[in-house]
C-alpha positions in Angstrom: 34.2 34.7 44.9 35.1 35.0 48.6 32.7 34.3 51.2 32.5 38.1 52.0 31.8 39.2 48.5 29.0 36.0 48.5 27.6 37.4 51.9 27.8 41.4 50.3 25.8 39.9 47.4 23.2 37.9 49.4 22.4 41.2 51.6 22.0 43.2 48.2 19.9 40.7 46.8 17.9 40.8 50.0 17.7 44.7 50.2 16.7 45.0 46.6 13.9 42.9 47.2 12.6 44.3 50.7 12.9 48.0 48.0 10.6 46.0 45.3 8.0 44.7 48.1 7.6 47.9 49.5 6.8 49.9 46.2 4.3 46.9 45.3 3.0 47.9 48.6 2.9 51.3 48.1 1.5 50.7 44.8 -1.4 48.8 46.0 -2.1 51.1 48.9 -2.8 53.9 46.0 -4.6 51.4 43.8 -6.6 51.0 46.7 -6.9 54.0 47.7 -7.8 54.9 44.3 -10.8 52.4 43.8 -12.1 53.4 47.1 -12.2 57.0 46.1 -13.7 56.5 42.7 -16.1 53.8 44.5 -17.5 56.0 47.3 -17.8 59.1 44.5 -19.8 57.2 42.5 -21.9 55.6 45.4 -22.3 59.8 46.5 -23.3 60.5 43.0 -25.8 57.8 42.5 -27.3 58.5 46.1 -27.3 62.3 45.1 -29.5 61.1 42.0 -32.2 59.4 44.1 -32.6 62.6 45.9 -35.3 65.4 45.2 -34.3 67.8 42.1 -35.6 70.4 44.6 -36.9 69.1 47.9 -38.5 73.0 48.4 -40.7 72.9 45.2 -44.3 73.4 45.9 -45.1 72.9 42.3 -46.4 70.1 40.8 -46.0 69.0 37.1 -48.2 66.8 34.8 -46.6 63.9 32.8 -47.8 61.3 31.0 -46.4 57.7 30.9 -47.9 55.8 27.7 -48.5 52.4 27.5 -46.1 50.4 26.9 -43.2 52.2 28.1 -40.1 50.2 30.0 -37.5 51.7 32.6 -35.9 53.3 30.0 -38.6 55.9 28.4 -40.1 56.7 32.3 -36.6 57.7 32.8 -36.2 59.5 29.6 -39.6 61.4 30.7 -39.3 61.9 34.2 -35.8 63.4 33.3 -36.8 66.0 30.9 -39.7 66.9 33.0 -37.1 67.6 35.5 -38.7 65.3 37.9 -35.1 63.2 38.1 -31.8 64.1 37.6 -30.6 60.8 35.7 -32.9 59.1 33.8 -30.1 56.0 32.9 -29.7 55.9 36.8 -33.4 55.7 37.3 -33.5 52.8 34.9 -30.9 51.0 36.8 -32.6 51.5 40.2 -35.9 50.1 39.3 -33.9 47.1 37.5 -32.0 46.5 40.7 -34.8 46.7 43.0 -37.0 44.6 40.7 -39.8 47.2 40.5 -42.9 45.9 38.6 -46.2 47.4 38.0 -45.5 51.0 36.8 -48.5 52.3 35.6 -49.3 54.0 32.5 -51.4 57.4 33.0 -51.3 61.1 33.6 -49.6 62.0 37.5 -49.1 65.5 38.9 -45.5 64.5 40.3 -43.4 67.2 42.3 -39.7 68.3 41.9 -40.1 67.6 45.5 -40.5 64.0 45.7 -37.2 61.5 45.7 -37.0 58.4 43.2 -38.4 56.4 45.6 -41.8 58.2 46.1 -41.9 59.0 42.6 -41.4 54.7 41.9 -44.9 54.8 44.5 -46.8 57.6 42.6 -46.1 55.0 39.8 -47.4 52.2 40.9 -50.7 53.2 41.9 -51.5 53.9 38.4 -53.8 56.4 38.8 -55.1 58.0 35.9 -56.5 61.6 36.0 -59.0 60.7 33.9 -60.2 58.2 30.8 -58.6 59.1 27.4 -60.9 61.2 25.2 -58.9 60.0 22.2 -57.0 57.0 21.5 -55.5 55.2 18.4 -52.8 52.4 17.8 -50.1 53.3 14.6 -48.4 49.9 13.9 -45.0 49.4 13.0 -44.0 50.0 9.4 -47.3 52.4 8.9 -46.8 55.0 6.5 -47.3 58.6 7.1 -50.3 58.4 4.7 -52.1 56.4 6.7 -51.1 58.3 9.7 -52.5 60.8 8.4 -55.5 58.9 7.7 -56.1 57.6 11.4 -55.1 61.1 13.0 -58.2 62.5 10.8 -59.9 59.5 11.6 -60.5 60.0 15.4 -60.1 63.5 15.7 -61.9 66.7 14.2 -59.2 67.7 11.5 -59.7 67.2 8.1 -57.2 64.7 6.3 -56.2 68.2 4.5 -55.4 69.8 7.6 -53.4 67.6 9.4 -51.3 66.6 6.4 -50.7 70.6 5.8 -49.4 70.6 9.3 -47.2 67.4 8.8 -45.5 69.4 5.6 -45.5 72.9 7.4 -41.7 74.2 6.7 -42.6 77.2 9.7 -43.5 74.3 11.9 -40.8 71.7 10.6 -38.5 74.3 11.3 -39.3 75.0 15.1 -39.8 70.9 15.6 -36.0 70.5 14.3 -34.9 73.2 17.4 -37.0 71.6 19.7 -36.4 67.5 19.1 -32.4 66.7 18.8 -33.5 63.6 16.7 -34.5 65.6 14.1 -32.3 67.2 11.5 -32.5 69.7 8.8 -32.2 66.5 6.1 -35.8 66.5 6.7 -36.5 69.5 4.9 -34.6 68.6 1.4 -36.6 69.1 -1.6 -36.1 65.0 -2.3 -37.7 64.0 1.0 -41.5 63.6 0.8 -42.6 63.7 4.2 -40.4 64.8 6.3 -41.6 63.5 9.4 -41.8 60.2 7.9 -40.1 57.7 10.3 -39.7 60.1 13.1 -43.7 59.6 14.6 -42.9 56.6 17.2 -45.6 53.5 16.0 -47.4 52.8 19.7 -50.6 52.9 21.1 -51.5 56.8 22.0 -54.0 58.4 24.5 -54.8 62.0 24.8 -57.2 63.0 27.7 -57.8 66.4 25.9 -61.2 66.7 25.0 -59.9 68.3 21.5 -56.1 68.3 21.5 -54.5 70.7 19.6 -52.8 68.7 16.2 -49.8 70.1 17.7 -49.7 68.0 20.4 -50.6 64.9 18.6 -47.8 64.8 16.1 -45.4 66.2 19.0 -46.3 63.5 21.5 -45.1 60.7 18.7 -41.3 62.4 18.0 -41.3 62.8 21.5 -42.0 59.0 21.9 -39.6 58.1 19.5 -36.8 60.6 20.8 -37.1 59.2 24.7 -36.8 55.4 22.7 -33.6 57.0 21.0 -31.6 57.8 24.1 -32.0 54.3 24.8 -29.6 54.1 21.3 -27.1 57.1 22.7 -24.3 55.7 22.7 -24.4 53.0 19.6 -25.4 56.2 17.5 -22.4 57.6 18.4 -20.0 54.3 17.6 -21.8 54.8 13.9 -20.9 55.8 11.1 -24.8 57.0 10.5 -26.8 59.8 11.6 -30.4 59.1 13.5 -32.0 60.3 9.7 -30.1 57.1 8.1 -30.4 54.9 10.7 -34.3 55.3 11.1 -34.0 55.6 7.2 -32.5 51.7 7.4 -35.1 51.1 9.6 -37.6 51.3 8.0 -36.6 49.5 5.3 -35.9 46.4 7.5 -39.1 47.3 9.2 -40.9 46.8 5.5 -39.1 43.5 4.7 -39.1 42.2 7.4 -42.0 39.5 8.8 -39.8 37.8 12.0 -37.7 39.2 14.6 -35.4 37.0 14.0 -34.8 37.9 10.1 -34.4 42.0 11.3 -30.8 41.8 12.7 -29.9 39.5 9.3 -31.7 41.5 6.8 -29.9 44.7 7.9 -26.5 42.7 7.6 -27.7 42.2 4.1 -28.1 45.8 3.6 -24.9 46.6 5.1 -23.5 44.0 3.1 -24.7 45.7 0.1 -23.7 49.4 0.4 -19.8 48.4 1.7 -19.6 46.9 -1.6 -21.2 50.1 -3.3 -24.4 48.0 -4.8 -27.7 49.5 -5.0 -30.3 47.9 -2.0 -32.7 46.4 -4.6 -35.5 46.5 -2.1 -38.7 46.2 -3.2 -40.5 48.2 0.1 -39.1 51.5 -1.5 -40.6 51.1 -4.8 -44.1 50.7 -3.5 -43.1 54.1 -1.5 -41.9 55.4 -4.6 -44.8 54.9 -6.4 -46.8 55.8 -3.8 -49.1 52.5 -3.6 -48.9 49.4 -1.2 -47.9 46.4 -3.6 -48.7 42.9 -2.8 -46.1 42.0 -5.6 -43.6 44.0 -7.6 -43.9 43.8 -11.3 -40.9 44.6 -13.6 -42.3 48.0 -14.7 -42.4 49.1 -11.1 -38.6 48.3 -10.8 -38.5 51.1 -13.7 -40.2 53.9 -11.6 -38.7 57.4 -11.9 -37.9 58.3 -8.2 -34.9 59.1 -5.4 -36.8 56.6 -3.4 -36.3 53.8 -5.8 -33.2 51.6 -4.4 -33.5 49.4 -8.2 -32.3 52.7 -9.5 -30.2 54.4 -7.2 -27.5 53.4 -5.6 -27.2 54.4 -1.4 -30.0 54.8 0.9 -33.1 56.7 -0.4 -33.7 60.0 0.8 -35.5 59.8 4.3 -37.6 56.8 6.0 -40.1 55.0 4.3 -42.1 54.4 7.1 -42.6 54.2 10.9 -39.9 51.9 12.5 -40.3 50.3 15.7 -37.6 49.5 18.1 -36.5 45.9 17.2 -35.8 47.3 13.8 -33.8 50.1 15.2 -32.0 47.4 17.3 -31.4 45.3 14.4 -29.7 48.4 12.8 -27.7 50.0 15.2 -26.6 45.5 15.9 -26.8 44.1 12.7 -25.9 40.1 12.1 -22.1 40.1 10.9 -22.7 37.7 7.3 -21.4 37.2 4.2 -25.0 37.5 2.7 -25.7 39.5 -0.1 -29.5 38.1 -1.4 -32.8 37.5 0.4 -35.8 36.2 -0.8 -39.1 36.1 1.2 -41.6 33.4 0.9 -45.3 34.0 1.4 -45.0 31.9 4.7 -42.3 33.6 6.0 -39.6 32.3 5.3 -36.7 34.5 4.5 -34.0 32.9 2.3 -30.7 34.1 2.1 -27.6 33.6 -0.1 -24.4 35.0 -1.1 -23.8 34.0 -4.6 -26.3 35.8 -7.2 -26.9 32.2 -9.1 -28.1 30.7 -5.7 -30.3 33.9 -5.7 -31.6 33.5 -8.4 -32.4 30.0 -8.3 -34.5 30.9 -5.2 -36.5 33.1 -7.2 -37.5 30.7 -9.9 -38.4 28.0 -7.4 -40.8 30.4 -5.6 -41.7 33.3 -7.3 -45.0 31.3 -8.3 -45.9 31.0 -4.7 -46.5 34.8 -4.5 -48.7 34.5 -8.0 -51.0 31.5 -5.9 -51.1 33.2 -3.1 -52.6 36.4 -4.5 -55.3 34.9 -6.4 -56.6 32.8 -3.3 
């Protein structure tokens, strides 16, 4: 090569790269460009959602905020009161600004009012007035018994409010008002079918006498502002909300810890990918109808849907009320191998994957139960 040609090639070399840096350039200068854009349009969006829905509104609205709710059900309410316009974005603001002390209660909040002086409305906790009627429904209570307290602190008869609770009419016109609920609920195998949809909390109602109505609606309402929270794992599942309140439950029944929720429902998992019936004993005491301190072998041989000894797949509906670390345990179950559990009177859950290790466990404890019952 002469030194011409080595010169022609050095300048090529050098022009080729002086073309690569400025595209790189250019490149970047659009990436930039690009994240600024979608930066300041989502810092104007977000600022847009801390505004008033309508600064002009002169009218007020009543909400309630029950006990025990978090960032994420205030949002949930305050959004489909139209009080916000983005309940998720409401959640983030009060977790970035480290808000505490929101109050439960009834407010008369305005359309009017921005996040921020909605957030002070909040704090002051001021409640129109003491609760005429208040009752606590724990977690894994079945509708039964709901049934039973609702009668118990208000002035409908047991009768009534379980006609209301089986109402098709009403039923009907619940399923096109709540999104959680489905038209499942009505099959002729379902035997309550509001059973796992009324939210176990602590309720207040500042009615003198509420309609029944408004009792029962209050609790789906509860549990569908918890659901949202659940939005988007719902929609990476392979489950609808009636199955996955429906597992639930179930884990809700069996289990005693937190900690065994999340590995119980991996067990249930477990069980139905490999087309095995869930065997759990919770949904032969519903089948039968009766709370069972221990389940005998005749009970195993009860004639019903609900009864996972004899059926394979999940049983038709919810066996009970679920609460939310149940739901969390189902919609992020433990990834194991387990297939067996066994529960000990003290607590203690243990698991195995092999049926012989299963039922080893049995043998060594089953007498525990028989002791503890007769103490």
């Amino acid at each position: 090569m002469t030194e011409d040609q080595s010169n022609n090639l050095l300048n090529e070399k050098a022009r080729q790269a002086g073309v690569v840096r400025r595209i790189v350039l250019i490149i970047l200068g659009i990436c930039i460009l690009a994240a600024a854009g979608i930066g300041l349009g989502g810092f104007l969006y977000i600022h847009s959602t801390l505004k008033p829905v309508d600064a002009k509104s002169d009218k007020t609205i009543q909400v309630e905020i029950p006990i025990g709710s978090d960032g994420t059900a205030i949002g949930s309410i305050l959004e489909e009161k139209g009080l916000i316009k983005n309940g998720t974005i409401f959640r983030y603001y009060v977790s970035v600004k480290n808000v505490e002390g929101l109050q439960a209660g009834e407010y008369r909040l305005s359309p009017s009012m921005n996040v921020d002086e909605i957030i002070s409305a909040l704090k002051k906790g001021k409640v129109m007035k003491e609760a005429e009627i208040t009752f606590t429904i724990p977690e894994g209570t079945w509708m039964q018994d709901i049934t039973k307290t609702i009668a118990g602190v208000t002035a409908f008869e047991e009768k009534a409010v379980n006609k209301k609770l089986h109402d098709k009419k009403y039923i009907k016109e619940l399923i096109d008002k709540y999104s959680i609920l489905e038209p499942v609920v009505l099959e002729d195998e379902v035997r309550h079918p509001l059973e796992g949809y009324l939210f176990p909390a602590r309720y207040d109602y500042y009615e003198e006498k509420p309609k029944l109505a408004s009792i029962i609606e209050k609790m789906i309402e509860r549990m569908q502002s918890h659901m949202v929270e659940f939005s988007d794992q719902l929609q990476d599942k392979d489950y609808t909300v009636h199955e996955v309140l429906t597992l639930a439950s179930i884990v809700e029944r069996e289990a005693r810890q937190a900690k065994d929720r999340p590995i119980i429902a991996g067990v249930l998992f477990n069980r139905l990918e490999k087309g095995m019936r869930l065997e759990v004993d919770p949904t032969v005491a519903y089948a039968i109808g009766e709370h069972r301190y221990m389940t005998s072998f005749d009970d195993l041989e009860t004639e019903s849907p609900y009864n996972t000894y004899r059926y394979k797949g999940l049983p038709p509906g919810p066996i009970a009320s679920p609460g939310l670390d149940s739901i969390r345990a189902v919609l992020n179950p433990d990834e194991n191998n387990y297939i067996y559990f066994y529960a000990r009177p003290n607590g203690e859950v243990i698991y195995n994957e092999e049926y012989a290790n299963h039922k080893k466990t049995q043998e060594k404890y089953r007498s525990e139960w028989e002791e503890a019952k007769d103490e």
